[in-house]
Every structure is written in structure tokens, then in C-alpha cells.
N, C-alpha and C positions, 0 to 999 in steps of 0.2 A: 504494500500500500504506500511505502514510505517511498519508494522508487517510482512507482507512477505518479505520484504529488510532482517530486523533484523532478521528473522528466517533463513534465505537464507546465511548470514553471518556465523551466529551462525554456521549451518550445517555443513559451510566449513570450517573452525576452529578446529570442533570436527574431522571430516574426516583425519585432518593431524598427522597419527600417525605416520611416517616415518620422521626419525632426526637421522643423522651421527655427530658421535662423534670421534674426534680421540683416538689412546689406553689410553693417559693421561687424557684426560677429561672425558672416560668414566669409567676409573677407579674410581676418584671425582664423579660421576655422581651415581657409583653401591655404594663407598663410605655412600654415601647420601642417598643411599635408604635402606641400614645395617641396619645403623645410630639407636640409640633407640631414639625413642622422649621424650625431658624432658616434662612432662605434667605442660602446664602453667595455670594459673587462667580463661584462654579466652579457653583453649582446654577443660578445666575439665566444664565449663558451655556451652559450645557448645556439650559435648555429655553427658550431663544430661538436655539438656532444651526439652521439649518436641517437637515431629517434628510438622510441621505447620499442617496438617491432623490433630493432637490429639488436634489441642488446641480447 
């Protein structure tokens, strides 16, 4: 029961792609998605760690 609650959640969560922004925030918002990402110590061993399948 406790896992179809949780999945049932989950689902509706993922479903909400729809979010209004106003022109200022969504400029911040496209701002941020340009953006290059500084590669920190936690992003360089999260896409060198093997995925959970491989280990």
C-alpha cells in the first residue's frame, strides 16, 4: 500500500511540466539554463562513477 501511495505521488510530481514565469524571471530562469556548469569534485565523480547496472 505504502508503495503505490509513493508511486502515485511520484507520478504526479513528474506529470507537472506546466510553470508560468513572468518575462523577468524567465529570462533568470533561460539565464540559468545558458549558464556553463563549473565542473565541481561531486559532478566530475558522479559522471565517472559507474551506473548502478554496471557495478
Amino acid at each position: 500500500m505504502l508503495d503505490s501511495a509513493r508511486e502515485a505521488a511520484e507520478n504526479t510530481l513528474l506529470d507537472q511540466r506546466l510553470f508560468l514565469l513572468d518575462d523577468s524571471r524567465y529570462a533568470k530562469f533561460a539565464a540559468c539554463l545558458d549558464a556553463p556548469v563549473e565542473p565541481t569534485e561531486a559532478l566530475k565523480k558522479l559522471l565517472t562513477a559507474p551506473s548502478p547496472w554496471e557495478r
